[in-house]
FIBA-297136 format. One record per atom (N, C-alpha, C): residue number from 1; residue in one letter; atom name; x, y, z. Coordinates in nm, 4 decimals. Atoms other than C-alpha are relative to their C-alpha. Layout:
<recs>
n: NUM	res: a	atom: CA	x: X	y: Y	z: Z
...
</recs>
This chain:
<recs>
n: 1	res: x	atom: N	x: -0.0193	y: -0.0117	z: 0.1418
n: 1	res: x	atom: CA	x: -12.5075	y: -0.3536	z: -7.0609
n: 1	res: x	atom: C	x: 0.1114	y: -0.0930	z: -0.0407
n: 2	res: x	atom: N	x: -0.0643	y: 0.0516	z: 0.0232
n: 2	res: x	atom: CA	x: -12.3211	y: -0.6150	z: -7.2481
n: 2	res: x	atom: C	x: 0.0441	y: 0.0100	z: -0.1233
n: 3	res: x	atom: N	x: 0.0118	y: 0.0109	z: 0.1692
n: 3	res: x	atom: CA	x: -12.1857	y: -0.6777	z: -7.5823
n: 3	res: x	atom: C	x: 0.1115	y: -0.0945	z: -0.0772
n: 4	res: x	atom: N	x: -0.0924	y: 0.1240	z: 0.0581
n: 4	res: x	atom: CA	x: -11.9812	y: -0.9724	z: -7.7909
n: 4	res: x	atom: C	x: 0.0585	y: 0.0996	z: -0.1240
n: 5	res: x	atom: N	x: -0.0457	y: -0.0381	z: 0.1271
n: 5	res: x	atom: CA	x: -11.7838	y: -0.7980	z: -8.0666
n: 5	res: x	atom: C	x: 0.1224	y: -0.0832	z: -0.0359
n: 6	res: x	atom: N	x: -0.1107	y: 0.0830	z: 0.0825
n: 6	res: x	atom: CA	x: -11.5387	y: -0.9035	z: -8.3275
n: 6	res: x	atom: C	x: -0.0510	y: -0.1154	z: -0.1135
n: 7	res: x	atom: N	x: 0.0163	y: 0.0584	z: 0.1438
n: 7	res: x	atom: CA	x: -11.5039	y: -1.1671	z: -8.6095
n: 7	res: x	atom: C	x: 0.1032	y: -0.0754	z: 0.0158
n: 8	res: x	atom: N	x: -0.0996	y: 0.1105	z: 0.0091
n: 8	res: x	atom: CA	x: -11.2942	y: -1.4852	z: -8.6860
n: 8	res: x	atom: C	x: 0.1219	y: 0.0638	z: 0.0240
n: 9	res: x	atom: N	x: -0.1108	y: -0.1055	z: 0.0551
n: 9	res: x	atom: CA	x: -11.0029	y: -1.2390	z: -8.7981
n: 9	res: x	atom: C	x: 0.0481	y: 0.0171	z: 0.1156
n: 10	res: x	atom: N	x: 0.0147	y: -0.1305	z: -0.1273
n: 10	res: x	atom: CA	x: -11.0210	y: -0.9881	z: -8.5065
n: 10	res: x	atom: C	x: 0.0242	y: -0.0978	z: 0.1612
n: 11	res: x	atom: N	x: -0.0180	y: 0.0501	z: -0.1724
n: 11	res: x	atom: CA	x: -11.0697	y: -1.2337	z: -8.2055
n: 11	res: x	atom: C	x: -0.1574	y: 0.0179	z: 0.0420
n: 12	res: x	atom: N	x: 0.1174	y: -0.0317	z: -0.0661
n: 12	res: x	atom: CA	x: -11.3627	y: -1.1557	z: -8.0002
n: 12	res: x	atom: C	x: 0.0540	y: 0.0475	z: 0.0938
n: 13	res: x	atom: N	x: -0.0723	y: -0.1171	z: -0.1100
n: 13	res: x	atom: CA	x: -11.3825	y: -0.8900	z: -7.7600
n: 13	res: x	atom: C	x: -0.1911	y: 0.0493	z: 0.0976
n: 14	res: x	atom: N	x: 0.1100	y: 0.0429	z: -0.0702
n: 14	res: x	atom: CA	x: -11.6608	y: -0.8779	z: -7.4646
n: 14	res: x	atom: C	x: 0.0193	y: 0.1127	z: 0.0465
n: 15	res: x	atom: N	x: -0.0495	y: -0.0870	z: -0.1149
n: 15	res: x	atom: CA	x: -11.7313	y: -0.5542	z: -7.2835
n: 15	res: x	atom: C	x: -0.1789	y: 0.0071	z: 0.0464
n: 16	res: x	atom: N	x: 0.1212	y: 0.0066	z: -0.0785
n: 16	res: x	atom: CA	x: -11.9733	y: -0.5496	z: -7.0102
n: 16	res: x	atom: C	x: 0.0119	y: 0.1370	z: 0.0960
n: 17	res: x	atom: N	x: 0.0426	y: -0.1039	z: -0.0735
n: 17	res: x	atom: CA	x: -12.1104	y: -0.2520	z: -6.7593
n: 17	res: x	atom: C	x: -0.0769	y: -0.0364	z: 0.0792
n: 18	res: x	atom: N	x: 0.1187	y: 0.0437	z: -0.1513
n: 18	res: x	atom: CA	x: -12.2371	y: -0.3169	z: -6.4183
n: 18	res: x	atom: C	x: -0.0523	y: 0.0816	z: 0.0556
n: 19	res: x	atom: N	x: 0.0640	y: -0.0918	z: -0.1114
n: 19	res: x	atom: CA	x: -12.5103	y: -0.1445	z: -6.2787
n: 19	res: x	atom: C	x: -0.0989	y: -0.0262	z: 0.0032
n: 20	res: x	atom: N	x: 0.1222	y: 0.0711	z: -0.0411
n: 20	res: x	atom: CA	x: -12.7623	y: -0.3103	z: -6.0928
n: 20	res: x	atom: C	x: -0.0174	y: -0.1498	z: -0.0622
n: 21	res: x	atom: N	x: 0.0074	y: 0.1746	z: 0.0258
n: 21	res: x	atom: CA	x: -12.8863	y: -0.7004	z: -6.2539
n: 21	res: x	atom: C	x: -0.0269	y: 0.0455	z: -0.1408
n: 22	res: x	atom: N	x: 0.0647	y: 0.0085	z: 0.1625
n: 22	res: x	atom: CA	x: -13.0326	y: -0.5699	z: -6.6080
n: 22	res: x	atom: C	x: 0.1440	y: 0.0117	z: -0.0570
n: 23	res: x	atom: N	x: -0.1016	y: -0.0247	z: 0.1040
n: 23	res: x	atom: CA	x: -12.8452	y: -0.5235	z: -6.9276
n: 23	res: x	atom: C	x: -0.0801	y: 0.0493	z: -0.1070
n: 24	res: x	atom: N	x: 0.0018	y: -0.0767	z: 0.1309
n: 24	res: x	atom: CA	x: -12.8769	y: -0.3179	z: -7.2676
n: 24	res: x	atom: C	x: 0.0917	y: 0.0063	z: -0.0983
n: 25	res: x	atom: N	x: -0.1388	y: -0.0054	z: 0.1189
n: 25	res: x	atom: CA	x: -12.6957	y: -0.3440	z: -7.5919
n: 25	res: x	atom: C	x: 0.1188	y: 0.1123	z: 0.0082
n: 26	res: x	atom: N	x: -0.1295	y: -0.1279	z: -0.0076
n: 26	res: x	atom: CA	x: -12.3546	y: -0.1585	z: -7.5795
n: 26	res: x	atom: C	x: -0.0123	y: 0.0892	z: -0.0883
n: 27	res: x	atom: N	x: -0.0030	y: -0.0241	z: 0.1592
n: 27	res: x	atom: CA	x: -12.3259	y: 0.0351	z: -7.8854
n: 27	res: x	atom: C	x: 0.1677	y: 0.0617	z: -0.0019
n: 28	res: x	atom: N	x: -0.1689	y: 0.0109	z: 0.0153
n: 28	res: x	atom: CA	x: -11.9349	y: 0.0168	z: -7.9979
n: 28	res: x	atom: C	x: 0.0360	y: 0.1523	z: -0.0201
n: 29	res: x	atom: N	x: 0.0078	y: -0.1203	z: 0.0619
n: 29	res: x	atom: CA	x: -12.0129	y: 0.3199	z: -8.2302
n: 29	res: x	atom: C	x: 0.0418	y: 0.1223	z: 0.0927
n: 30	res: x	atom: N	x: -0.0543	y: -0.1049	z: -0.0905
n: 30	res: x	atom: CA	x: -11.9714	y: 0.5716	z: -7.9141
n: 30	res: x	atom: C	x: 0.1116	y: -0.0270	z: 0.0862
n: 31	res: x	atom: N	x: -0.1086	y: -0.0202	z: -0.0256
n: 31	res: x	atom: CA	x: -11.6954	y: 0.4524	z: -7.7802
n: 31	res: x	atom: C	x: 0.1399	y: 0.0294	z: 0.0240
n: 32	res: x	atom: N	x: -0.1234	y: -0.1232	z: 0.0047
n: 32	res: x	atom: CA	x: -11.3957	y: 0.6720	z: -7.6932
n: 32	res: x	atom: C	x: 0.0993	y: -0.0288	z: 0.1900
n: 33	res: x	atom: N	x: -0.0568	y: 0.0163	z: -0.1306
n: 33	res: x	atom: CA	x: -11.1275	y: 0.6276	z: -7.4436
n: 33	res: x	atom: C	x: 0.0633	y: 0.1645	z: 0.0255
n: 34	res: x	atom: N	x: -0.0259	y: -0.1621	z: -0.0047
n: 34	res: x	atom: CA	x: -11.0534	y: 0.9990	z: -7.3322
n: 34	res: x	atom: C	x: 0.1139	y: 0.0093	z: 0.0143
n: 35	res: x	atom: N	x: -0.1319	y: -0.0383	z: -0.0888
n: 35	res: x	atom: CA	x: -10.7418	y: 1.1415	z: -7.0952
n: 35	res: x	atom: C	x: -0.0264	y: -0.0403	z: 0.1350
n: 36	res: x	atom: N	x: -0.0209	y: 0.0887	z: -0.1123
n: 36	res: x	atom: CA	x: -10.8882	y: 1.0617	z: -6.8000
n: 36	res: x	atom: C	x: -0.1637	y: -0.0731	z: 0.0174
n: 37	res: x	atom: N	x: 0.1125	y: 0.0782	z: 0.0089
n: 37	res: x	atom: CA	x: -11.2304	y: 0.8737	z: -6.8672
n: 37	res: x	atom: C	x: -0.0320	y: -0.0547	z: -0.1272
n: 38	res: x	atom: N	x: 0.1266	y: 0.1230	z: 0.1000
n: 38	res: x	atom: CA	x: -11.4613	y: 0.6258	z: -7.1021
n: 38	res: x	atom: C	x: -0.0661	y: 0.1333	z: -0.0436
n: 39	res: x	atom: N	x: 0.1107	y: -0.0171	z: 0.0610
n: 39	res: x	atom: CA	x: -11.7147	y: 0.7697	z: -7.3241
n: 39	res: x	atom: C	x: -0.0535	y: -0.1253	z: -0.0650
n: 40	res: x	atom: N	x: 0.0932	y: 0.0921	z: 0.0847
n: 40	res: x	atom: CA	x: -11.9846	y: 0.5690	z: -7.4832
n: 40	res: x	atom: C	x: -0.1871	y: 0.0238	z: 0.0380
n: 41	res: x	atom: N	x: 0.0995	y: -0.0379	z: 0.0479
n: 41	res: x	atom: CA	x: -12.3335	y: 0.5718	z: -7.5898
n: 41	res: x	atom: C	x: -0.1039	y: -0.1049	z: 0.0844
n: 42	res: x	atom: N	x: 0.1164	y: 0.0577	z: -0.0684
n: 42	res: x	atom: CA	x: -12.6331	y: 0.4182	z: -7.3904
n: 42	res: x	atom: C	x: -0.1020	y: 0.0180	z: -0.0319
n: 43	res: x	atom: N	x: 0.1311	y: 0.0014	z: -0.0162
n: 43	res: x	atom: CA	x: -12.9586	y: 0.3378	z: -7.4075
n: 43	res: x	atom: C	x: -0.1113	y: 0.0675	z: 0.1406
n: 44	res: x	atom: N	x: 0.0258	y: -0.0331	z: -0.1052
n: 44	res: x	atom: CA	x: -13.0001	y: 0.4124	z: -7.0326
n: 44	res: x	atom: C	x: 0.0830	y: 0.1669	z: 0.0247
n: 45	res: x	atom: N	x: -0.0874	y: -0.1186	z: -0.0616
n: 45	res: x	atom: CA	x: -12.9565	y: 0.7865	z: -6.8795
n: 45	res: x	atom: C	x: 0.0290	y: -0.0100	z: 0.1258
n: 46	res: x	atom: N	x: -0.0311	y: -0.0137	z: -0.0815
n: 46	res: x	atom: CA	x: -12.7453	y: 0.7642	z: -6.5764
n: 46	res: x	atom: C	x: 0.0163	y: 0.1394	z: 0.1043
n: 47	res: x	atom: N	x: -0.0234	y: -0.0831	z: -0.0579
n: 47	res: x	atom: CA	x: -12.7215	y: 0.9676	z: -6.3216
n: 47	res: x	atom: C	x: 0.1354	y: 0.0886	z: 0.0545
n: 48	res: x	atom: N	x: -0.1250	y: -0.0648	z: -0.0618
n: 48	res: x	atom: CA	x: -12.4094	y: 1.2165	z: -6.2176
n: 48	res: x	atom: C	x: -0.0194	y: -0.0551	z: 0.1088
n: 49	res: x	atom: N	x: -0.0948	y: 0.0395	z: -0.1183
n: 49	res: x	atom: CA	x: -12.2105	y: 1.0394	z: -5.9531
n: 49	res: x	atom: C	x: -0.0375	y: -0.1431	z: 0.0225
n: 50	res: x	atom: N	x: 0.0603	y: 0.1433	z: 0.0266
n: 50	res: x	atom: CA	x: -12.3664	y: 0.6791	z: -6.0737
n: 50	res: x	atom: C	x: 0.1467	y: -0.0740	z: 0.0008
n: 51	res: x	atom: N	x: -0.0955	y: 0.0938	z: -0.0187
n: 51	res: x	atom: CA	x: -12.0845	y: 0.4599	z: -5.9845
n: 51	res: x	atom: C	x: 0.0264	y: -0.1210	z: -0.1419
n: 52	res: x	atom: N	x: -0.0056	y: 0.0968	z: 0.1128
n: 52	res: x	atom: CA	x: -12.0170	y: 0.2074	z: -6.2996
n: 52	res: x	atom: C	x: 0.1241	y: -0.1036	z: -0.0332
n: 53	res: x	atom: N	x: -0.0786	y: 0.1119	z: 0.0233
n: 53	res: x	atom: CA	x: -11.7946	y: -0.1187	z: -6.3695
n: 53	res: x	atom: C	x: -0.0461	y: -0.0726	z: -0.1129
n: 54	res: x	atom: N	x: -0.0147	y: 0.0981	z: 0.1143
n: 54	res: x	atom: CA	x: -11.6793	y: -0.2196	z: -6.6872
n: 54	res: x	atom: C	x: 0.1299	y: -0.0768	z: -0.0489
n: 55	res: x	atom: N	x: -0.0972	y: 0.0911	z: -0.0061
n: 55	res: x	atom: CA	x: -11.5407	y: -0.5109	z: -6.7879
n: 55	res: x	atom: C	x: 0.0454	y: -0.0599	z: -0.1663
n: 56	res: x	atom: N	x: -0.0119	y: -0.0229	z: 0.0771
n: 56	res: x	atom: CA	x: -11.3791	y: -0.5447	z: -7.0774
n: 56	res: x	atom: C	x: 0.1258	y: -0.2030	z: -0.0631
n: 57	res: x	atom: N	x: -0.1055	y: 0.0883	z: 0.0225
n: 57	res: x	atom: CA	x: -11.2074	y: -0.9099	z: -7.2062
n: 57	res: x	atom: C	x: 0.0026	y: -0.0704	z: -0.1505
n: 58	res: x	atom: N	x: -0.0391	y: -0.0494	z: 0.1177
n: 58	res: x	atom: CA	x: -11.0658	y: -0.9427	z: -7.5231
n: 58	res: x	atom: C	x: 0.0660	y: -0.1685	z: -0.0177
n: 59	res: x	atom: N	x: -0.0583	y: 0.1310	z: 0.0921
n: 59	res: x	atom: CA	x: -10.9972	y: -1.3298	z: -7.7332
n: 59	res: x	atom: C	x: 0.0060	y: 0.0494	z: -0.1150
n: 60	res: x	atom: N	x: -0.0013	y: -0.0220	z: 0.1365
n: 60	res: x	atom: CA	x: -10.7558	y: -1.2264	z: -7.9570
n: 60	res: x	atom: C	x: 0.2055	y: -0.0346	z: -0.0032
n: 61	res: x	atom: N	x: -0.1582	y: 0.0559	z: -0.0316
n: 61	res: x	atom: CA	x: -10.3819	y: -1.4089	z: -8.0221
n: 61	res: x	atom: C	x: 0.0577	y: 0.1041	z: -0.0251
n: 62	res: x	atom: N	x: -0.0760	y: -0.1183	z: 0.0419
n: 62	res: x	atom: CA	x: -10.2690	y: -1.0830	z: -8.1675
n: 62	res: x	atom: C	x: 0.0407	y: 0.0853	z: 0.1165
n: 63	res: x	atom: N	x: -0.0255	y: -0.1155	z: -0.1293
n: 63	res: x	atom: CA	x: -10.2673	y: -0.9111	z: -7.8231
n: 63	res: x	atom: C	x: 0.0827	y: -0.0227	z: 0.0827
n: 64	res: x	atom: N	x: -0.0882	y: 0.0227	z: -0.1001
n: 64	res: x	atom: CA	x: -9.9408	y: -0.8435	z: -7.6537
n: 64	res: x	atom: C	x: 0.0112	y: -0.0339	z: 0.1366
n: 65	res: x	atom: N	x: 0.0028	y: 0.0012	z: -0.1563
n: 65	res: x	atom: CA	x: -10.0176	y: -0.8667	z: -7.3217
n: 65	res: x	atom: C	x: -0.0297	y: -0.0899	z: 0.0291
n: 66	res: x	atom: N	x: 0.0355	y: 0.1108	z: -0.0425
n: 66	res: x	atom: CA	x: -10.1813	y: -1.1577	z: -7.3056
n: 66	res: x	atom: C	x: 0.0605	y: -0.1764	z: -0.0378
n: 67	res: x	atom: N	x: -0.0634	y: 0.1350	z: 0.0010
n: 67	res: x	atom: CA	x: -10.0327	y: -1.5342	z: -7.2765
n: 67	res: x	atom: C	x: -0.1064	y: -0.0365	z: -0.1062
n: 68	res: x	atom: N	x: 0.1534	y: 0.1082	z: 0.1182
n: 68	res: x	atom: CA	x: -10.2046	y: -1.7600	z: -7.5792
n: 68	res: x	atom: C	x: -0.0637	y: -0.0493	z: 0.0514
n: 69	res: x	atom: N	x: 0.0586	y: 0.0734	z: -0.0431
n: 69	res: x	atom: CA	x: -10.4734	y: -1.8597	z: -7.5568
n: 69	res: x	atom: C	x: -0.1116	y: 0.0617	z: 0.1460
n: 70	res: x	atom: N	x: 0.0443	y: -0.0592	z: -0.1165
n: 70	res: x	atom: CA	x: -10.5559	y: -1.6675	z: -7.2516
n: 70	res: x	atom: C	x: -0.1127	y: 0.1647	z: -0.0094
n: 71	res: x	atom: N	x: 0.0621	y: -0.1220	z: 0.0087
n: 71	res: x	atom: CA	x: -10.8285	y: -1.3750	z: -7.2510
n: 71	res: x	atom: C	x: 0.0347	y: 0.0743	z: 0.0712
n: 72	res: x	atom: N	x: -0.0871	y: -0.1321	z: -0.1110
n: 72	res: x	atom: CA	x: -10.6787	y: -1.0518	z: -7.1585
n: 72	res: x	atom: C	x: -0.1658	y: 0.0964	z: 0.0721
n: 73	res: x	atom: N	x: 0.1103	y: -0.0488	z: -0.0787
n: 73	res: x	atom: CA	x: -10.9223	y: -0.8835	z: -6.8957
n: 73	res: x	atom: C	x: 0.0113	y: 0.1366	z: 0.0593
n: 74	res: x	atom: N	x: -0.0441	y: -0.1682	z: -0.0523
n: 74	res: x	atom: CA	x: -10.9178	y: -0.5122	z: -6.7649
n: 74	res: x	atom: C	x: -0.1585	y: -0.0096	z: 0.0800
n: 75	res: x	atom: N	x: 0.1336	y: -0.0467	z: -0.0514
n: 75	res: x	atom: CA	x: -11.1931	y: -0.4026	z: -6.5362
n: 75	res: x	atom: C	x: 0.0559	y: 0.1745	z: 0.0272
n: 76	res: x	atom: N	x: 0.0062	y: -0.1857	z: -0.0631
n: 76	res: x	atom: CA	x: -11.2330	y: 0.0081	z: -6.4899
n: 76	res: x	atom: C	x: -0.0834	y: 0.0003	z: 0.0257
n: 77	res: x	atom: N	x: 0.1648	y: -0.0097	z: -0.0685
n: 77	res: x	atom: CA	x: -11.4902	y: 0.1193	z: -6.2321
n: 77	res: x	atom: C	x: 0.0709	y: 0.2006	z: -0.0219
n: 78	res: x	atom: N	x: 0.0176	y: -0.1822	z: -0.0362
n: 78	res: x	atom: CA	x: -11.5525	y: 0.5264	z: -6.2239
n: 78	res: x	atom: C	x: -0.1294	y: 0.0289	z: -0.0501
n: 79	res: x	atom: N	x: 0.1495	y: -0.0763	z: -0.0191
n: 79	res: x	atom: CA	x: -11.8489	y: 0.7920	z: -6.1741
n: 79	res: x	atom: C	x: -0.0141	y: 0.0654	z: -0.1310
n: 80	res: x	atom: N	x: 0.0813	y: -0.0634	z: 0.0924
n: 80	res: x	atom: CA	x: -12.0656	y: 0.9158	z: -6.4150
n: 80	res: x	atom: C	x: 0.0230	y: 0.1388	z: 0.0445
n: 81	res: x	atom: N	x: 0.0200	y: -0.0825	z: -0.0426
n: 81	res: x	atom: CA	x: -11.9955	y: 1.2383	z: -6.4595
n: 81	res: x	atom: C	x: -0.0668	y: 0.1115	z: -0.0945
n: 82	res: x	atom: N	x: 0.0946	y: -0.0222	z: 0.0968
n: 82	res: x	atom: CA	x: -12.2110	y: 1.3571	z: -6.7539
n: 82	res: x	atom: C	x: -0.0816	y: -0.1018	z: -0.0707
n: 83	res: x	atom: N	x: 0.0457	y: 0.1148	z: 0.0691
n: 83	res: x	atom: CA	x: -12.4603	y: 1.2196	z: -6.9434
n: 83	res: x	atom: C	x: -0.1464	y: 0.0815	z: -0.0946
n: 84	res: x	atom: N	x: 0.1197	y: -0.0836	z: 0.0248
n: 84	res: x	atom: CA	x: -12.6485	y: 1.3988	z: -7.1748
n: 84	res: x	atom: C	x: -0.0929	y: -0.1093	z: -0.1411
n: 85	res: x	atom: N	x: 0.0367	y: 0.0464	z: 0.1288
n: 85	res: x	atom: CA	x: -12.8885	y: 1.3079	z: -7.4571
n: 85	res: x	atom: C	x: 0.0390	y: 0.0661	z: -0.1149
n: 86	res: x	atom: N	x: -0.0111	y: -0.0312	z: 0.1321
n: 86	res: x	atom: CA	x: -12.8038	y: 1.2654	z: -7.8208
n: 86	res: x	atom: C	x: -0.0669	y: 0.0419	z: -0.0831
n: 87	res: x	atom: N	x: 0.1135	y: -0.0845	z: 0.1088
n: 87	res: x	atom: CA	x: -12.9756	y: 1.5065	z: -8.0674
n: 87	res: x	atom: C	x: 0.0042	y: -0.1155	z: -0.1003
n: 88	res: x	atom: N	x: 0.0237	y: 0.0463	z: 0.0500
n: 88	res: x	atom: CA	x: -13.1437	y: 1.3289	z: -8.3158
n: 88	res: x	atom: C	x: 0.0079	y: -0.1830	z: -0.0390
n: 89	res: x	atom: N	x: 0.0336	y: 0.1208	z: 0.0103
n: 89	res: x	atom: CA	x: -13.1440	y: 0.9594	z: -8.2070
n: 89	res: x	atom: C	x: -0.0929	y: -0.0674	z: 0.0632
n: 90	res: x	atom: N	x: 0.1217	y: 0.0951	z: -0.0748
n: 90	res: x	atom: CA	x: -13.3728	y: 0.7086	z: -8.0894
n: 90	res: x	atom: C	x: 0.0263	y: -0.0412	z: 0.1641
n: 91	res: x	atom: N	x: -0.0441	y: 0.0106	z: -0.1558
n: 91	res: x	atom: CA	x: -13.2633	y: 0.7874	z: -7.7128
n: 91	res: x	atom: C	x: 0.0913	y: -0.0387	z: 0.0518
n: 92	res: x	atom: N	x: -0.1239	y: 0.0346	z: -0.0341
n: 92	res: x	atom: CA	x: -12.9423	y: 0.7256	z: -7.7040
n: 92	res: x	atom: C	x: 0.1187	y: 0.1566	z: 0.0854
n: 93	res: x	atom: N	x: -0.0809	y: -0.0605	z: -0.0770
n: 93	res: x	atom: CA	x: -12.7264	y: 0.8790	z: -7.4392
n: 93	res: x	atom: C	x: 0.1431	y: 0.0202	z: 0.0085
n: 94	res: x	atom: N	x: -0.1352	y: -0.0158	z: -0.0506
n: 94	res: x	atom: CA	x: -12.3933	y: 1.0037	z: -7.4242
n: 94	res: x	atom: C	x: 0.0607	y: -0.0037	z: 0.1302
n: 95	res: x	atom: N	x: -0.0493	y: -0.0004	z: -0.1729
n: 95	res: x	atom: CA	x: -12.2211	y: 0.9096	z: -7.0537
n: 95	res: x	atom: C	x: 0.1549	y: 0.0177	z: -0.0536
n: 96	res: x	atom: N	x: -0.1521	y: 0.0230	z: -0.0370
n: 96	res: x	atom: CA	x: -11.8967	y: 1.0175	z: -6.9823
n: 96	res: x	atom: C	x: 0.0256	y: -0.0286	z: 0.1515
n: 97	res: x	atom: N	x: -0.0686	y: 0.0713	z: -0.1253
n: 97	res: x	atom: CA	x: -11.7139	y: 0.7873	z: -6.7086
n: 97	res: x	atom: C	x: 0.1202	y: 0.0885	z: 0.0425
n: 98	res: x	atom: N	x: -0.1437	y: -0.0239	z: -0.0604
n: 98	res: x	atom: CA	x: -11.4477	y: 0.9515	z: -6.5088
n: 98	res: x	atom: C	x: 0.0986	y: -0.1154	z: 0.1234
n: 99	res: x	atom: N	x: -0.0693	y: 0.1418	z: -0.0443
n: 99	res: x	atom: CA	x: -11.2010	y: 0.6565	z: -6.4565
n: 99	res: x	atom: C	x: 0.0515	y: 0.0226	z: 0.1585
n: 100	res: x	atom: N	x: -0.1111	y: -0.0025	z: -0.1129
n: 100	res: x	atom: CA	x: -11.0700	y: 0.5940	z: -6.0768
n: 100	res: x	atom: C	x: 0.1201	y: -0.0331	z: -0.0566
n: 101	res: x	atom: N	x: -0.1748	y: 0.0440	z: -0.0215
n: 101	res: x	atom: CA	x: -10.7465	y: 0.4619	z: -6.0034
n: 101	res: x	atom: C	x: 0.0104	y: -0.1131	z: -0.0707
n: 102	res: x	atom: N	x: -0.0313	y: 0.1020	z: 0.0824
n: 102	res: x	atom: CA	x: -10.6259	y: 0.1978	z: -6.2599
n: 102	res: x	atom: C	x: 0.0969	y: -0.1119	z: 0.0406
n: 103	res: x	atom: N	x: -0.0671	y: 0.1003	z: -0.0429
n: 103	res: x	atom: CA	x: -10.4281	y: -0.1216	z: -6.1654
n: 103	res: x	atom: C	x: 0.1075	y: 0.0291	z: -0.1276
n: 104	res: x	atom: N	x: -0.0735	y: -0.0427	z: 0.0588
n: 104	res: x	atom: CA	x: -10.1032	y: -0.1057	z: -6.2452
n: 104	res: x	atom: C	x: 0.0255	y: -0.0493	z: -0.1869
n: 105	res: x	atom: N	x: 0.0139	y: 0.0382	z: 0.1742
n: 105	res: x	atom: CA	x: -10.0937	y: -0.1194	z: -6.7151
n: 105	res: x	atom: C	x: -0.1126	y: 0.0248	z: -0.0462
n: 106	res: x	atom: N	x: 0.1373	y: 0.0624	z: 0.0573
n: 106	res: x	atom: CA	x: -10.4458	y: -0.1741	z: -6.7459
n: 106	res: x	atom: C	x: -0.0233	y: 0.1575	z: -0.0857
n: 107	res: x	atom: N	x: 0.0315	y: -0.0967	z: 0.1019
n: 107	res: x	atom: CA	x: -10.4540	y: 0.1848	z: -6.9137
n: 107	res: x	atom: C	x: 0.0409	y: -0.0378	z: -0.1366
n: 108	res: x	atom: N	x: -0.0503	y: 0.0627	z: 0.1471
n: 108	res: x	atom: CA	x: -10.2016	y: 0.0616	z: -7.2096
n: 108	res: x	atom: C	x: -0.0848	y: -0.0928	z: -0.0374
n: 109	res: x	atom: N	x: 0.0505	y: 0.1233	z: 0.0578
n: 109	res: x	atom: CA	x: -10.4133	y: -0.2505	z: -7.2052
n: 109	res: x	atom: C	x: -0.1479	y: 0.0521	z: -0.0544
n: 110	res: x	atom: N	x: 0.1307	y: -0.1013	z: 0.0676
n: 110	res: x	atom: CA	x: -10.7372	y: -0.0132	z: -7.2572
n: 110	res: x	atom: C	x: -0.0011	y: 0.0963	z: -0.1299
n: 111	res: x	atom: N	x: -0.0235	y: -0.1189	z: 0.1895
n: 111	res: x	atom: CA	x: -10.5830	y: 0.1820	z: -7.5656
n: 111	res: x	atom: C	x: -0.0181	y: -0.1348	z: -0.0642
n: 112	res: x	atom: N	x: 0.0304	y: 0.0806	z: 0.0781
n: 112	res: x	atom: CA	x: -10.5498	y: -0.1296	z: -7.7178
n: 112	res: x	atom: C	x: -0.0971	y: -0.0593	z: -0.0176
n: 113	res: x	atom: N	x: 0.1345	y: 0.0311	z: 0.0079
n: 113	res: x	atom: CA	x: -10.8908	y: -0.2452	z: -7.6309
n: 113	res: x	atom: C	x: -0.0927	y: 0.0910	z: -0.0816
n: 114	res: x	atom: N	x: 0.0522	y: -0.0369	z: 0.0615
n: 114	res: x	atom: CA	x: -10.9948	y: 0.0298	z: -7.7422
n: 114	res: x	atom: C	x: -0.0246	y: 0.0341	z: -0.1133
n: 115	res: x	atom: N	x: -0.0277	y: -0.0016	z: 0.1257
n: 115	res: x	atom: CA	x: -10.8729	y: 0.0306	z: -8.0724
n: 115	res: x	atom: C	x: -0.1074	y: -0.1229	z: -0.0616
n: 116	res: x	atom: N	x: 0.0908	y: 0.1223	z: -0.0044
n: 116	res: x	atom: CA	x: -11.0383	y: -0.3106	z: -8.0916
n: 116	res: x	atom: C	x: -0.1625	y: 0.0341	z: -0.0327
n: 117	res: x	atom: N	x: 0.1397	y: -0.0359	z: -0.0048
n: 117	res: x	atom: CA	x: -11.3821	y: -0.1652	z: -8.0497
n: 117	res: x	atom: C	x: 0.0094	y: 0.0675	z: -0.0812
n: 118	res: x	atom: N	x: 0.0652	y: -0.0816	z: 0.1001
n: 118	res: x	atom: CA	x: -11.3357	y: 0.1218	z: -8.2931
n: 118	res: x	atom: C	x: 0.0320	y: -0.0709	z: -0.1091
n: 119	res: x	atom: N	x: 0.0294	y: 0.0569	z: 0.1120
n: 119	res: x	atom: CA	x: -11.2634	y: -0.1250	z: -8.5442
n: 119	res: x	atom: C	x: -0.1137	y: -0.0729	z: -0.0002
n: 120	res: x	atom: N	x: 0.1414	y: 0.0515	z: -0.0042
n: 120	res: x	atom: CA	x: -11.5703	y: -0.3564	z: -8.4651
n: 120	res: x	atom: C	x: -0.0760	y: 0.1163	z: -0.0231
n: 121	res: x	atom: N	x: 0.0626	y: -0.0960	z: 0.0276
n: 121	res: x	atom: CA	x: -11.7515	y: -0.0248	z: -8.4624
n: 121	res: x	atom: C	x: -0.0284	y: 0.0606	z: -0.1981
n: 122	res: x	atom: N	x: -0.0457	y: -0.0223	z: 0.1316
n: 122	res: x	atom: CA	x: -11.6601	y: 0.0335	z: -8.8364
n: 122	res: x	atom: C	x: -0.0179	y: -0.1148	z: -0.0807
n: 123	res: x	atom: N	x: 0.0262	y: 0.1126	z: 0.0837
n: 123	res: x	atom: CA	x: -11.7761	y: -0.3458	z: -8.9512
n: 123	res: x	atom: C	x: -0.0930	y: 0.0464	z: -0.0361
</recs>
């Protein structure tokens, strides 16, 4: 699953999900960074204990962390550990990720990503 978000303004902001060779539109709209996992919305229903890697890199000068010029990058891998379907949509799935172990920041650098997305979400 991939997805290009953002706008001149904003930057651009890339978040991808590895599992297996395909891909499916992200959808921004469900995304939620929890306490200790990801949420977001799929097209695909995964399975409990589905392993997942997403990658998340963000062109945007506004972002502290990153040198100009430079795309700030985070990867989080963790298991599926729900995943139910959404009442009343066209098969869209709710997965919640339960994050492993994080390299050291990359959580701070994921709030701010994720802020990122719930504004694209809201264009």
């Amino acid at each position: 699953m991939s997805a290009r978000l953002g706008n001149e303004n904003a930057g651009s902001l890339s978040v991808e999900v590895s599992y297996g060779n395909s891909s499916t539109p992200f959808d921004c709209k469900g995304f939620h960074l929890t306490g200790r996992g990801i949420e977001f919305n799929s097209r695909w229903p995964f399975q409990i204990g589905t392993e997942l890697l997403m990658e998340f890199d963000a062109h945007n000068e506004n972002l502290y962390f990153n040198p100009p010029g430079m795309p700030a990058r985070v990867c989080a891998a963790g298991i599926v550990v729900d995943c139910e379907m959404i009442p009343e949509t066209c098969g869209l799935y709710k997965v919640t990720l339960l994050l492993s172990e994080l390299p050291k920041g990359a959580r701070s650098k994921l709030k701010v990503l994720s802020r990122l997305i719930a504004r694209a979400a809201e264009e």
